[in-house]
C-alpha positions in Angstrom: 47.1 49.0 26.7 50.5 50.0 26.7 53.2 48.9 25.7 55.0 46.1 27.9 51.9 46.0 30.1 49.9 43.2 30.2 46.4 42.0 31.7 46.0 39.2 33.9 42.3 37.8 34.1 41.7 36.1 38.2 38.9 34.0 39.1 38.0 36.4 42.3 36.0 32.8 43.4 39.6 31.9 44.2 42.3 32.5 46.7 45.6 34.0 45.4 47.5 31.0 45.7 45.0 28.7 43.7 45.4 31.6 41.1 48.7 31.6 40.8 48.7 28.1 40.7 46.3 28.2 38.2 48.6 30.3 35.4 51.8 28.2 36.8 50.4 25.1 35.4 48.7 26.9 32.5 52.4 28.6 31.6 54.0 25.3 32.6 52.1 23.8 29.7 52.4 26.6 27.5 56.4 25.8 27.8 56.0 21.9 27.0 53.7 22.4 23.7 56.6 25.6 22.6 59.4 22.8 23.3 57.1 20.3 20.9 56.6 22.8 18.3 60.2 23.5 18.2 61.2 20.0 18.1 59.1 19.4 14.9 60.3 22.3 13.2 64.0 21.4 13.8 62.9 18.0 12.1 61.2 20.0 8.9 57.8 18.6 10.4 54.5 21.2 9.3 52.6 22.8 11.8 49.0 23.2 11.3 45.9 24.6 13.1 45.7 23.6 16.9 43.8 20.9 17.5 40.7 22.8 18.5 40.3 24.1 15.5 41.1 21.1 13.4 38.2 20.0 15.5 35.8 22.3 15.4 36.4 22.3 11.3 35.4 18.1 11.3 32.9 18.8 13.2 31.3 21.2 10.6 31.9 18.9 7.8 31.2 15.5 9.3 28.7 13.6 7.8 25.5 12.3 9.3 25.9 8.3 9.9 22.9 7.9 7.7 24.3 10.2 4.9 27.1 7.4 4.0 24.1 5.4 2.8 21.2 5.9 0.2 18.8 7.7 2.6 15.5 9.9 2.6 12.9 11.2 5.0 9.2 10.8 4.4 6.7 13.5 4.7 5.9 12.1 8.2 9.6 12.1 9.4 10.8 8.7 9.0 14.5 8.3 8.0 14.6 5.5 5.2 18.5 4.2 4.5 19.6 1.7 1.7 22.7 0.2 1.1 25.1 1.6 -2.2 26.8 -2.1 -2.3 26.9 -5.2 -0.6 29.2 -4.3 2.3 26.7 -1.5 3.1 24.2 -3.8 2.9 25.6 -6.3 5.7 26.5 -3.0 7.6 22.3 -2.4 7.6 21.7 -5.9 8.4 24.5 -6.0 11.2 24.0 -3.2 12.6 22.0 -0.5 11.7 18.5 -2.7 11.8 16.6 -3.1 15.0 13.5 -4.7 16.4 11.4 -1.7 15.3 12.1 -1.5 12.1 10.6 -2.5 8.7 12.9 -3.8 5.6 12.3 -3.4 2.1 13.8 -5.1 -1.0 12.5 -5.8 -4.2 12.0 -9.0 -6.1 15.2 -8.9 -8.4 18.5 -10.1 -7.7 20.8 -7.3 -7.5 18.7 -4.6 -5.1 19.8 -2.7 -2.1 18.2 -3.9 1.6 16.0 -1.0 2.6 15.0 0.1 6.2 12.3 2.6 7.6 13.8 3.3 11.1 10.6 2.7 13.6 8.7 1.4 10.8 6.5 -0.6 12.6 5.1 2.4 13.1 5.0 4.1 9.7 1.8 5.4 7.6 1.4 4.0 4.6 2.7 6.6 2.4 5.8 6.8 4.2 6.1 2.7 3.7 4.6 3.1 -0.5 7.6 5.4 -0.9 10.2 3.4 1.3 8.9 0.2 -1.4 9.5 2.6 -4.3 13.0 3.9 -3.4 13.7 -0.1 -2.9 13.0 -0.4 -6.0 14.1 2.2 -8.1 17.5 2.0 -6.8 17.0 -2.5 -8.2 18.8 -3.6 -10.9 15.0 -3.1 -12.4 16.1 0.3 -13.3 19.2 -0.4 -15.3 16.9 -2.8 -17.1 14.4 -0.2 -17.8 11.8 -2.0 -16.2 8.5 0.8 -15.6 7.8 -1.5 -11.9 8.8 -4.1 -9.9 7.1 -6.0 -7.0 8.9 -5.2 -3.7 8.1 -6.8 -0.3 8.8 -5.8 2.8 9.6 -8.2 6.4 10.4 -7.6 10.2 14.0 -8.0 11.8 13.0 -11.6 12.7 12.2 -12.4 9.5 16.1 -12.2 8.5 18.9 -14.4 8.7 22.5 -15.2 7.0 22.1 -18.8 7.5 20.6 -21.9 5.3 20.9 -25.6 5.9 24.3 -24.4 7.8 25.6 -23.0 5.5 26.3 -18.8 5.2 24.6 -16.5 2.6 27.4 -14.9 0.8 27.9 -10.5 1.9 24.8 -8.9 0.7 22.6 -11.2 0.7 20.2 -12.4 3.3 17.4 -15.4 3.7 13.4 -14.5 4.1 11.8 -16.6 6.3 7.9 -16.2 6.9 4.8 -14.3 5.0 5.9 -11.5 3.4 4.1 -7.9 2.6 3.9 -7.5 -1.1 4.1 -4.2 -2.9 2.7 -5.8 -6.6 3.7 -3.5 -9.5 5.3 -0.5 -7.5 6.2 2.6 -9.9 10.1 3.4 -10.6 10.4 7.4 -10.2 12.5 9.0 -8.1 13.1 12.7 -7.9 16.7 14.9 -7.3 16.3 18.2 -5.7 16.7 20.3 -2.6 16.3 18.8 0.9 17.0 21.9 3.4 19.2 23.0 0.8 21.4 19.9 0.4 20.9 17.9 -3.6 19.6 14.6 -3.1 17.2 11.9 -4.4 14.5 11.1 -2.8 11.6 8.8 -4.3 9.0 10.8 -6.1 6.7 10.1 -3.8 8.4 12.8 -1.7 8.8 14.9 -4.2 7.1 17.7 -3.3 9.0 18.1 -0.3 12.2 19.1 -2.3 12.7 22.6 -3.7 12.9 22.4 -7.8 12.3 18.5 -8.0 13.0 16.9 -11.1 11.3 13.9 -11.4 13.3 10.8 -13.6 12.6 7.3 -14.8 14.0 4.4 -16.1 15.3 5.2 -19.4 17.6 5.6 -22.7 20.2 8.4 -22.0 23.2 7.9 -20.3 24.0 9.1 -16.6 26.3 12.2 -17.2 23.9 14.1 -20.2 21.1 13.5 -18.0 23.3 14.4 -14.9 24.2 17.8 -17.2 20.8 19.1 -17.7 19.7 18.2 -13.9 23.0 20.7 -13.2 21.2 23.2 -16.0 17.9 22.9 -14.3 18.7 23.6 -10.8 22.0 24.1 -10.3 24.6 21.7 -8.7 28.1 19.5 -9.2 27.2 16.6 -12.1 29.7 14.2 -11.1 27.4 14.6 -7.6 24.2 14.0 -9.3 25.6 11.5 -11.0 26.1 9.9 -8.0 22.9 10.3 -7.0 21.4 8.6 -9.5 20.4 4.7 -9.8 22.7 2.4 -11.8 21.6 2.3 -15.7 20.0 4.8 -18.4 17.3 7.3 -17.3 14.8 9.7 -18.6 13.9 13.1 -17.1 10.2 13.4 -16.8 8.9 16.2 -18.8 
């Protein structure tokens, strides 16, 4: 094009006056975001992407609401969360749990509340590993416990309140028969999930690419973080993360 010409783009469903109506108010606010961007640069303010963009780059690297928690899917597709700590526990009880779903939590003080979303509908694989994650990610691991019974309860079954009185953040009160998981096996496995490192319980391990299966154990969390990174790659401090609190053993 040259030089000092410029092209115009019409909507040819539109009159001429609509438009030219159309790029008034389009140059009209072209004129009020230059005067904005001029007053923050007279006041040493730094400008950054448009918003759009800013936008679009969230957008990319927002997590998944279930990612903030513990979390896995079964072989059958259900979503299983667990809380890190006890405000992520009260945010499962408040207001992730529903009507339709199954919760998980092993019998040892100090043990994340578990959830299979729709698990009232789950196969019993998917509900063997939901019990194992429950409990490998117990204070039974840092103990180096090799099992731990876990039971799991409906939504109904769960309240904050005792003889009036109001369990403390992270706890919660049983109430009816529970669904016992005697003796259930503390393994989990960190590997690939659709190319993102997680853990999963190892139970689901063949659904990760290069699992490596651990246990409760002697060695501290970074070594055994360091040779996971050696095996198949990865950041340690975000295995570490991954990992449950207290020593572990890699499976060999």
């Amino acid at each position: 094009m040259p030089e000092g010409e410029y092209e115009i783009q019409i909507d040819v469903r539109k009159s001429v006056t609509e438009n030219a109506n159309d790029y008034y108010e389009k140059a009209k606010k072209a004129k009020e975001k230059a005067k904005r961007i001029r007053e923050m640069l007279e006041k040493g303010v730094e400008i950054r992407k448009d918003k759009k963009s800013e936008g679009e780059e969230k957008k990319e690297g927002k997590m998944k609401w279930f990612e903030h928690f513990k979390w896995f899917y079964s072989m059958k597709g259900f979503l299983v969360v667990a809380g890190k700590n006890a405000n992520q526990n009260e945010r499962l009880y408040k207001g992730v749990m529903k009507a339709n779903d199954l919760f998980f939590h092993a019998e040892i003080v100090g043990a994340p509340f578990t959830i299979i979303k729709n698990g009232l509908t789950a196969d019993e694989r998917t509900i063997a590993a939901a019990a194992q994650y429950a409990g490998s990610h117990s204070r039974a691991w840092k103990f180096g416990y090799a099992a731990v019974d876990v039971y799991s309860v409906k939504l109904e079954q769960l309240t904050k309140k005792t003889s009036g009185a109001y369990v403390k953040k992270g706890g919660i009160i049983i109430t009816g028969e529970r669904t016992w998981y005697r003796n259930t096996k503390l393994e989990l496995a960190i590997g690939y999930y659709n190319d993102k490192l997680v853990c999963f319980p190892e139970l689901c391990a063949t659904m990760l690419r290069n699992p490596v299966k651990i246990v409760p154990g002697t060695r501290e969390k970074e070594d055994v973080a360091k040779e996971i990174a050696l095996k198949i790659g990865g950041n340690v401090d975000e295995i570490v993360a991954l990992l449950p609190a207290g020593n572990t053993d890699i499976v060999r």
